[in-house]
N, C-alpha and C positions, 0 to 999 in steps of 0.2 A: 916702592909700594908694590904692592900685590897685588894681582888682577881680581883677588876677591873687595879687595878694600877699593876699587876703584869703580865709583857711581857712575853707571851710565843709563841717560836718555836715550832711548831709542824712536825715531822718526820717519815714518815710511808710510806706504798704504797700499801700493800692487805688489800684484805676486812678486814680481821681480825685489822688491826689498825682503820679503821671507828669508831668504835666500842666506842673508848677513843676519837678519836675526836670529833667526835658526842655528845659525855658524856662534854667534854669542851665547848663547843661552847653552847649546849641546857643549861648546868646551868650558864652561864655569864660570862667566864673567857676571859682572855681578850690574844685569839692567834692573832697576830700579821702577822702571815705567815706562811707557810707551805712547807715545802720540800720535794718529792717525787720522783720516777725515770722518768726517758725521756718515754714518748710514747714509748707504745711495737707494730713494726711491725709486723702484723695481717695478713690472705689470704691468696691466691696459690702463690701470686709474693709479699707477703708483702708490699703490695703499699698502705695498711691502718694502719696509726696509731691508736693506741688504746689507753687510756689516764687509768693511775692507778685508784681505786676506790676509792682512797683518793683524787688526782686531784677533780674525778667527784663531792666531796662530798665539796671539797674548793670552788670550782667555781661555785657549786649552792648555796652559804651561804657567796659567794665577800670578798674571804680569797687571802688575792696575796700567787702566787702559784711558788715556785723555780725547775729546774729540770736540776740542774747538771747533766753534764758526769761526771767530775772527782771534786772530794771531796775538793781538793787542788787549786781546777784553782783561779787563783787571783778577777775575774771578780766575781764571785759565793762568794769569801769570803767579798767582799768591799760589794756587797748584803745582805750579812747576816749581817754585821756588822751595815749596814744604818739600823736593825729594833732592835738595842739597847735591843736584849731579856733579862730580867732577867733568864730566867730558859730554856731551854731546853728539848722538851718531846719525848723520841724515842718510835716507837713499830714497830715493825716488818721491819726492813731498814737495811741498811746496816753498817759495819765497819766504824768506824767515825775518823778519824785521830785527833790528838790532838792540831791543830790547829783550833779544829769546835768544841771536847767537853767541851775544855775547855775554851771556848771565854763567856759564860754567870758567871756575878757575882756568880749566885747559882749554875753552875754546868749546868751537863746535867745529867739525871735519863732515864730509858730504863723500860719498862713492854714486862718483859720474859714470857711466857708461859709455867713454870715448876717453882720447886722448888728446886731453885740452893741453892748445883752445880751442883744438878744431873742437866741434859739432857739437857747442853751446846750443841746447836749448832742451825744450821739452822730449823732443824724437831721435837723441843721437844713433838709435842702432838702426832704425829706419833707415834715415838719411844717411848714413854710411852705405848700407846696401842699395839702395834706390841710386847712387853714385859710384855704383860699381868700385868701392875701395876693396881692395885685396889686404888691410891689415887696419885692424881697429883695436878697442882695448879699455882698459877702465883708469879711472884716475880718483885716486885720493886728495882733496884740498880742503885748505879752511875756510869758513863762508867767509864772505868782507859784504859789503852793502848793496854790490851788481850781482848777477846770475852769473855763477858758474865763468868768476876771475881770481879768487881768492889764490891763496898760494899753495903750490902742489907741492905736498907728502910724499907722494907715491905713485908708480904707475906699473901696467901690465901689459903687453901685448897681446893679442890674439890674432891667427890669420883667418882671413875668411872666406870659405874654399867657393870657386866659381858655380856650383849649385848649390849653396846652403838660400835657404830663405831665412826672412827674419827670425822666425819662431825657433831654430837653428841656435842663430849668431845670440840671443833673444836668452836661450835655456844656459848658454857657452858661458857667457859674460855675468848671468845671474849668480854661478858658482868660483869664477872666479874673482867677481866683483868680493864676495863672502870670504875667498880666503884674504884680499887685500883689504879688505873693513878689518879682519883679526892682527892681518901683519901691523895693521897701523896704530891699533891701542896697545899691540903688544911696543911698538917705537915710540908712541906717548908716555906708556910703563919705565920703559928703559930710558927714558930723558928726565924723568919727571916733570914731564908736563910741556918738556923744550923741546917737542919734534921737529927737526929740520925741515925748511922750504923752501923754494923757490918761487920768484912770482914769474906767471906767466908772462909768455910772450909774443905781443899781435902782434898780427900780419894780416892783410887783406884778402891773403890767398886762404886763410881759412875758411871754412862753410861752419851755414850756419844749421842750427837742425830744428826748425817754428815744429811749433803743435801740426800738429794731421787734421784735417777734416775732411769731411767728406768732396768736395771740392775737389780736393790736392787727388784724391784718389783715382778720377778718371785719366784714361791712358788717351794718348793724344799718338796717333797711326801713321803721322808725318815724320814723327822723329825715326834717327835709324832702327834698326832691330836689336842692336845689343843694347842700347839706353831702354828701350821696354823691356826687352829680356830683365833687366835688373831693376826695374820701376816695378814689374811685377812679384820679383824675387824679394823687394824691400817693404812689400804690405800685407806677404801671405804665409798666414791665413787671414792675421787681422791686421787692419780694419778689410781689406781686399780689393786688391782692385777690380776697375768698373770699364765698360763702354757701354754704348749702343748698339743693338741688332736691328737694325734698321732697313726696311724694305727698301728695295727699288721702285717698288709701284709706293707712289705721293701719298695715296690714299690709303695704303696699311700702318699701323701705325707701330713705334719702334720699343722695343723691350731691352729691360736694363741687362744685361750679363757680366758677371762678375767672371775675372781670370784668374785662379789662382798658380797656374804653370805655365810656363811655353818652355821650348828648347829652340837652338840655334841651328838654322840648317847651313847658312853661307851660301844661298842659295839667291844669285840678282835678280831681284825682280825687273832688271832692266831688259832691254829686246823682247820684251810681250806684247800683246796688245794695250796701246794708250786708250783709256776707258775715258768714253766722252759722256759728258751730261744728261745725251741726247735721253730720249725716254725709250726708245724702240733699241733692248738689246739680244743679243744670240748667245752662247756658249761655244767658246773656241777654245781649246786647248788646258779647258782649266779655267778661264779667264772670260772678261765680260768683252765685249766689242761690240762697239756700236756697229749698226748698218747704216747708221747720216756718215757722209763723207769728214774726214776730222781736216780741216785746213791748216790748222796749226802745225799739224803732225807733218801735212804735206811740204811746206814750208822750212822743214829741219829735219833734212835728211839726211845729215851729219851727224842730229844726234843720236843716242841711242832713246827708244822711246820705253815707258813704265808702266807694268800693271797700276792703276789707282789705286792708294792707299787706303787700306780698308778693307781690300775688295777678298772677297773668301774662296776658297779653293777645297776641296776633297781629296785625295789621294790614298788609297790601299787601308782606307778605313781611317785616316788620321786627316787633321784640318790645317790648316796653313789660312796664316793674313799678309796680305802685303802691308809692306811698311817703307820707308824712304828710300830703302835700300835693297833690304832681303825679304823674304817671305821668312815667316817667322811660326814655328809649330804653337799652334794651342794644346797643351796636354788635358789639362784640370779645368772644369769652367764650371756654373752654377746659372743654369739658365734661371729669369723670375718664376718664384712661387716653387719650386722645386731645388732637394739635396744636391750637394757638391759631388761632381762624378768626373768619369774621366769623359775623354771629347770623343773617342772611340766607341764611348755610350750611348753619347749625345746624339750623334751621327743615327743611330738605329731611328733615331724619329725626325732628323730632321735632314730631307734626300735633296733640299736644292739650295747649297751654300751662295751658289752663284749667283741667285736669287737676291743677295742682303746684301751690304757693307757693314763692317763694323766702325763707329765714330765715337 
């Protein structure tokens, strides 16, 4: 068969499936229609639809365009069925019931954005970098009835260099997600319809990748500083991660601040001043110290004692937090109500880091 004679659905809705259908349509294959989510209400009052970036990309290229609510409605299936697809192509969509994956001759196949089975879920390229992986990748499979278990096609690697943020790994994996979507209808083409698979194979030590919310996004200043370094690197630009700028004085109250950088200095925050609760503190070194006697501290004079986590420092126009471990650079930050800048900006307006903790 011919890749003009071969009907295909296409099924997506973020930027990141553009990518494969853009890649379909520019070398001559022959999608038939496309399926995408309903307009997302937009605004103060939602009274603007907003059409997915696949819509935008059907309807500038006279692709008829599907937008089910529900997967199952009879009206959406007698649709689907009037455009006689041979094949099937998911990226980034939703759960497909097995009256929809299974209605083409050849199936339906999905381009995941990891190398299943790790990092099943909604956010694999996230949670790849938020886990500091040095190598991720995309995967071709056929849907079956679970999320992202079917049998694997195909697959790609990518490395992922120690500063890429997501938006990085995010653009990396969108175009080669697009050339493994073509390698695989071309392997569909060349089997007739019998592309070879494998089915996966669990293990416990895979990770999973759940949806993000805003929850998942704040940074937590106890863990070491390379897991934030790459918790930060796994949500920027979007969604972003978040803490608290938080007074020391009880009575000021604390402002949300988004981080979208730091760098790694390998710098111990151990042998500082151990910052005690007390309320009455001074500036030593960089660091907060109480003037109440610390008992604890006195007590374990074997150990080495720690800046408190959180705690903020200044230095030659650049910012530093402590963290479990190291102090840790903030490059990029977005204080509330105001644009994303660097910290070296921030600093012009704001002279007493020692002042707040971050949480």
């Amino acid at each position: 068969m011919e890749k003009k004679n071969l009907r295909i659905v296409f099924m997506g809705t973020p930027e990141f499936a553009v990518g494969s259908l853009q890649r379909l349509v520019e070398n001559g294959y022959n999608v038939v229609a496309v399926v995408t989510q309903p307009d997302k209400p937009v605004g103060r009052h939602a009274s603007v639809l907003r059409p997915s970036p696949v819509k935008e990309y059907a309807l500038a290229h006279g692709l008829p365009v599907l937008q089910p609510l529900k997967m199952k409605d009879e009206h959406f299936l007698e649709q689907l069925r009037s455009y006689h697809a041979d094949l099937q192509v998911v990226v980034a969509f939703r759960m497909l019931p097995e009256v929809v994956w299974a209605m083409p001759r050849f199936g339906t196949f999905n381009v995941h954005a990891a190398l299943l089975p790790d990092y099943r879920g909604a956010a694999p390229i996230n949670w790849a970098v938020i886990n500091g992986e040095t190598l991720t990748g995309v995967t071709t499979f056929f849907l079956d009835h679970d999320i992202d278990t079917g049998r694997i096609i195909a697959q790609r690697q990518f490395p992922i260099p120690d500063d890429a943020d997501v938006e990085y790994v995010y653009d990396a994996l969108m175009q080669l997600g697009a050339q493994l979507c073509t390698d695989t209808v071309d392997l569909v083409l060349s089997t007739d319809g019998n592309a070879p698979s494998q089915p996966q194979q669990d293990s416990d030590a895979h990770h999973a990748a759940p949806k993000i919310f805003k929850e998942t996004c704040a940074i937590d200043f106890t863990l070491p500083a390379k897991r934030i370094y790459d918790f930060v690197r796994g949500l920027s630009p979007v969604p972003g991660a978040w803490c608290m700028l938080t007074p020391r004085d009880a009575n000021a109250p604390a402002q949300v601040l988004k981080i979208y950088k730091t760098a790694k200095t390998h710098e111990s925050t151990a042998g500082g001043a151990l910052v005690s609760s007390a309320p009455d503190y001074k500036a030593a070194g960089g660091a907060l110290v109480s003037s109440a006697p610390d008992h604890k501290a006195a007590n374990t004079h074997d150990q080495p004692t720690r800046v408190e986590v959180g705690t903020l420092k200044a230095e030659n126009r650049r910012l530093f937090v402590a963290t479990a471990d190291e102090w840790l650079e903030i490059v990029e930050l977005q204080p509330a109500g105001k644009k994303r800048m660097a910290a070296r900006d921030y600093l012009n307006g704001f002279h007493h880091p020692e002042h707040f903790l971050l949480k």
